[in-house]
N, C-alpha and C positions, 0 to 999 in steps of 0.2 A: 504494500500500500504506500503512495506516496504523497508526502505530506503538501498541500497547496498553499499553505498560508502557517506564517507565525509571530509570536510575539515574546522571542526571547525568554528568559528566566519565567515569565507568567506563562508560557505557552502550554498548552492542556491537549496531547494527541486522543485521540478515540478509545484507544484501551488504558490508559493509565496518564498519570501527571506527573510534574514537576516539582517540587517548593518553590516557589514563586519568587524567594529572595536568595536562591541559589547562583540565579547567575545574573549578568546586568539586560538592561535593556536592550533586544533585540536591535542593531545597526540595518534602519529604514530602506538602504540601497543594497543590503547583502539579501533582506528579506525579497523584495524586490527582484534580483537573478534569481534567487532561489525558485522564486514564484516562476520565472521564467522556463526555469531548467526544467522545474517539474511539468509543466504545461509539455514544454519539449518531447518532454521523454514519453508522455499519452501519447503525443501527435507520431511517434514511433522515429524520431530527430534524436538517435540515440547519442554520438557525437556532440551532438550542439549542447544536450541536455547536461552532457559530463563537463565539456567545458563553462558553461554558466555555474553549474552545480561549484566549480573547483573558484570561479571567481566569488561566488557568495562567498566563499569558505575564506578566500586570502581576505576580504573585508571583514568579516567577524568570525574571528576564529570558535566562536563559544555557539556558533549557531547549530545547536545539534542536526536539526531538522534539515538543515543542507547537507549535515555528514551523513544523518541516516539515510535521505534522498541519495546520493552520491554511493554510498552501498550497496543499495537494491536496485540503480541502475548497472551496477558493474557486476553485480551479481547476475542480472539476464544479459549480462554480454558475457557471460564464463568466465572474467575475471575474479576468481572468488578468493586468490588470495589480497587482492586490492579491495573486495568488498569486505572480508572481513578486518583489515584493517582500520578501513570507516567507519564500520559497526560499531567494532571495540573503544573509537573514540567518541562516536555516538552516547554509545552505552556508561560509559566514565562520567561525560554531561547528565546525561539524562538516567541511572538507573531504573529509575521506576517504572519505564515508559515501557507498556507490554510491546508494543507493535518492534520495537529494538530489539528486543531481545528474542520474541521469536525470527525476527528477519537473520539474528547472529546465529541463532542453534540452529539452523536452515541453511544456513551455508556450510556448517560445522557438518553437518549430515552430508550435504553434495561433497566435502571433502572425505569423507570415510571416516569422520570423527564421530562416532555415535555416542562414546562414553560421553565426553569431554559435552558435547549437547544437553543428554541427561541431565550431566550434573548440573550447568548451567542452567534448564529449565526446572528441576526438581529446585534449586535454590530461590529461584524466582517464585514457584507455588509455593513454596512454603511461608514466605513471604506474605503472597498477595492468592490467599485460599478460592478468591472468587474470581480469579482471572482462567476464563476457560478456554481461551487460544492456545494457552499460555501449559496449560492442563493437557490439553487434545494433544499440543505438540510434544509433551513431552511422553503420550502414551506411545508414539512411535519411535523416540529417541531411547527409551526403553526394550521396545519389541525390537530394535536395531542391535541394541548393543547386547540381548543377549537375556534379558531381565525380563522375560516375560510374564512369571506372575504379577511383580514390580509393575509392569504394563495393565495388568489387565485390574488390577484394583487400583491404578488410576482412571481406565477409562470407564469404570462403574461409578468415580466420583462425580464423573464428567456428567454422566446423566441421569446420577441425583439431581446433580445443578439445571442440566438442560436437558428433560427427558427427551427422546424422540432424537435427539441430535445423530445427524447422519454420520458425518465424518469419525464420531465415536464410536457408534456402532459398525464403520469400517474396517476402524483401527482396531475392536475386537476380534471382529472376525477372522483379521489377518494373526491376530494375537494365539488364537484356539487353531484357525489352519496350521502354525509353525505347532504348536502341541498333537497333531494330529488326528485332532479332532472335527473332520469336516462337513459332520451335518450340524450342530453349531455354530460353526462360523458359515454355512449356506445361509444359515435362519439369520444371520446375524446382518450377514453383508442383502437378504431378500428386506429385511428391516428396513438397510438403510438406503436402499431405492425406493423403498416405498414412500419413507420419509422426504428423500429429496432426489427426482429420480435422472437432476442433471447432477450430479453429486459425484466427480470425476474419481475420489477416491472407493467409492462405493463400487463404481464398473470397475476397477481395476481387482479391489478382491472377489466379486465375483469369477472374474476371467480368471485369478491366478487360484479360486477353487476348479473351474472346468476343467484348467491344465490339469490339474494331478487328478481330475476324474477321467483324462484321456479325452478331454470333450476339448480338442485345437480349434476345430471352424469354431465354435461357439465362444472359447477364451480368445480368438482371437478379435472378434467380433465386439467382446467386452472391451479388449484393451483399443480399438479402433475408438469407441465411444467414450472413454477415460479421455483421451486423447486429442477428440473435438471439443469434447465440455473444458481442458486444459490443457491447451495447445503447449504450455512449457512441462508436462508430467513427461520429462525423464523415462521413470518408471515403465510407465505404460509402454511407451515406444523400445523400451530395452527391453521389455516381455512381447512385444509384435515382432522385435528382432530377433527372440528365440524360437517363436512359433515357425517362424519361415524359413530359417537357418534349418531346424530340426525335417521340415518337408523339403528341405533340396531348393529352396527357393533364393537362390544365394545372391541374384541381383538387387531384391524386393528388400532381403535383408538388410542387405547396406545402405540402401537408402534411408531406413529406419533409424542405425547406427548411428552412420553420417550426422541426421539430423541434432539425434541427441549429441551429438558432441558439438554439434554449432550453438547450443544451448547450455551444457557442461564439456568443456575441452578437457579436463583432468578427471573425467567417469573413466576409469580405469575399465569397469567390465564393459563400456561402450568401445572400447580400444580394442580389447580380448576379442567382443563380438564380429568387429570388423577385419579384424585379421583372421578368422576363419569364415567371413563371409569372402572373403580376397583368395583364401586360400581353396575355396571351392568352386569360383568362377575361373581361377585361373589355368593355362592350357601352355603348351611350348610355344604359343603364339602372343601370351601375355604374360612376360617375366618379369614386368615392373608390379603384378599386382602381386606376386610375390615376394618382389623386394621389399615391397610397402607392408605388407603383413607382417616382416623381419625386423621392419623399423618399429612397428608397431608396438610388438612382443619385448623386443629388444628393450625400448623405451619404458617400458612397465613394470619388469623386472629391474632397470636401473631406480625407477620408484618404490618398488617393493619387492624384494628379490626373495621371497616368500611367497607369494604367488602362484597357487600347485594353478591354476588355468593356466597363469601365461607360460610356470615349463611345462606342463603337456604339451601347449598348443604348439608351442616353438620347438620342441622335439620331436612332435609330429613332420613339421614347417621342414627341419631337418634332414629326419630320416626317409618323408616318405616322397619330397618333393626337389628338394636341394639335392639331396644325394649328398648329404655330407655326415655320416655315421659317427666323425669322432666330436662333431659338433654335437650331435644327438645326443649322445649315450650319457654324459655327465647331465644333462639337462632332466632323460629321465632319471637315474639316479636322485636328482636332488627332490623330484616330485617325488618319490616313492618314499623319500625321509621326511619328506614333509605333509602329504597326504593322509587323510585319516584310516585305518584298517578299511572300512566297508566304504569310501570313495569310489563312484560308479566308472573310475578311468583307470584303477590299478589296474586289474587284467589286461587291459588293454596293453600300459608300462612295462608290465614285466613281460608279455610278448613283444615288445618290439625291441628291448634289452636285449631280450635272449637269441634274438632274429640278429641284431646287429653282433653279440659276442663272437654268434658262429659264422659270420663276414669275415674272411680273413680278407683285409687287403692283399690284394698282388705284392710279391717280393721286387722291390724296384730293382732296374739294374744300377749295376755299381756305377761313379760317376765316371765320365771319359775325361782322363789325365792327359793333359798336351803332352806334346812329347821331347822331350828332354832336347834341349839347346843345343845345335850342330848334327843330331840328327834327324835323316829323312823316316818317315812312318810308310811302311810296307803299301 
């Protein structure tokens, strides 16, 4: 959400306020770009909007509202470590102000930081008991990072407060499908359509219960509508990216990929997914889509070198396409150290281990030595 209008230390955002004598009077000309920026950035003037945004800011440094504005556009431009640095200085101004602080744990998520969100939004409810954004977000920053009862007796705080709430009853259902419970979170995620039935997170856990009931057209169908209801849901578009991936649809797929990474450029599994959507399209007539899946891989594990997708995928990339086995084999090894027992890729691992151990390379010949100074060679 972005903010249109302020007034300095008195300023009051939509979910939450300020003290009033915290900070000085808003500077009338800084207010003014701001207003501008933000205008900008509706009109879809994303450029223009950043640079007014950064000139409100050099005139009144203490104007949060331009910092937080200034986040949440660099945030939809996949700048998210530039956005979260605006947040955080947002947030320093302004702690109390809910709409900062879920826009910070929101980036904190788009970056793979689920705890770190948590914690931040559990500090915040604790705080401020009636703040139900504030609540909602953290039921999935929970479900993210691992804490799923933790998730699921916040999101039943959520609708004591606001029964019927859709996104709650989402965010459970997603809560109870990771528990493996999927006629619960059906009733759960049928709920929250009923409640709200453009409700983009609501299609999304439906589709991701159809997936694990084997129902693709239909999940796919759901994360399609996820998708138009929230043309920026990531999510959805990386779950249409697996549907099409997994049917051989490997052009469709990248396109989905693609997309989400013009949206988040640092989704790691958006990167994963397009290098085996590169690596399925491409033929001895297309080497660069292969080089680009390498780069891809390559890049991922230099971010997280733990990553059992990106060495399978890149081991795969290896052994079964590159022709290069001694690149291969340490790659699977380190997924097989690092994969869990019952990982649906081990067999897979240690058959193509065991395929490349019993490769011997050819014995090269020896190298041809000039031949000794003053004599002629036969």
């Amino acid at each position: 959400m972005l903010v249109l209008a302020a007034c300095g230390g008195g300023a009051h955002a939509t979910h939450g306020e300020i003290n009033p004598n915290a900070l000085p009077p808003a500077n009338p000309v800084a207010v003014g770009k701001m207003v501008q920026g933000a205008t900008a950035a509706k009109d879809g003037q994303r450029d223009r909007a950043i640079a007014l945004l950064r000139e409100a800011i050099g005139i009144d440094p203490t104007l949060w509202e331009a910092q937080y504005n200034l986040g949440v556009v660099l945030a939809g431009a996949g700048d998210l470590a530039g956005a979260e640095d605006w947040l955080r200085k947002a947030a320093k101004l302004a702690p109390e102000v809910q709409d900062v602080v879920v826009a910070l744990a929101e980036v904190e998520r788009r970056r793979g930081e689920h705890r770190s969100a948590a914690d931040l939004l559990g500090d915040y409810v604790q705080a401020h008991p009636l703040a139900i954004d504030a609540r909602t977000a953290l039921v999935a920053a929970l479900r993210n990072s691992g804490q799923v009862d933790k998730a699921i007796a916040q999101g039943q705080e959520v609708l004591v407060r606001k029964p019927g709430d859709a996104a709650a009853l989402a965010e459970l259902a997603l809560c109870h499908l990771s528990k493996g419970e999927r006629d619960t979170a059906q009733l759960l995620a049928k709920q929250a359509l009923d409640s709200n039935p453009k409700n983009a997170l609501a299609h999304r856990a439906m589709g991701l219960i159809q997936l694990q009931n084997g129902d693709d057209a239909l999940a796919f169908q759901s994360f399609l509508e996820a998708s138009k209801e929230d043309p920026r849901d990531t999510t959805a578009r990386l779950n249409m990216g697996g549907v099409l991936l997994h049917a051989g649809a490997y052009a469709k797929a990248e396109e989905q990929y693609r997309a989400t990474l013009q949206v988040s450029p640092d989704d790691l599994e958006a990167q994963i997914g397009l290098a085996a959507s590169l690596r399925g399209e491409a033929d001895q007539k297309s080497p660069q889509k292969l080089e680009e899946a390498r780069t891809l891989l390559s890049k991922v594990l230099e971010k997280d070198p733990h990553n059992i997708a990106a060495l399978f995928n890149l081991g795969v990339l290896y052994a079964d396409f590159l022709k290069r086995p001694a690149d291969a084999a340490p790659l699977f090894r380190r997924y097989l150290s690092e994969a869990p027992s019952d990982h649906p890729s081990r067999a897979d691992a240690e058959k193509f281990l065991s395929g490349l151990a019993s490769t011997k390379p050819a014995t090269p010949p020896p190298p041809t030595q000039p031949p000794p100074k003053g004599k002629k060679t036969k």
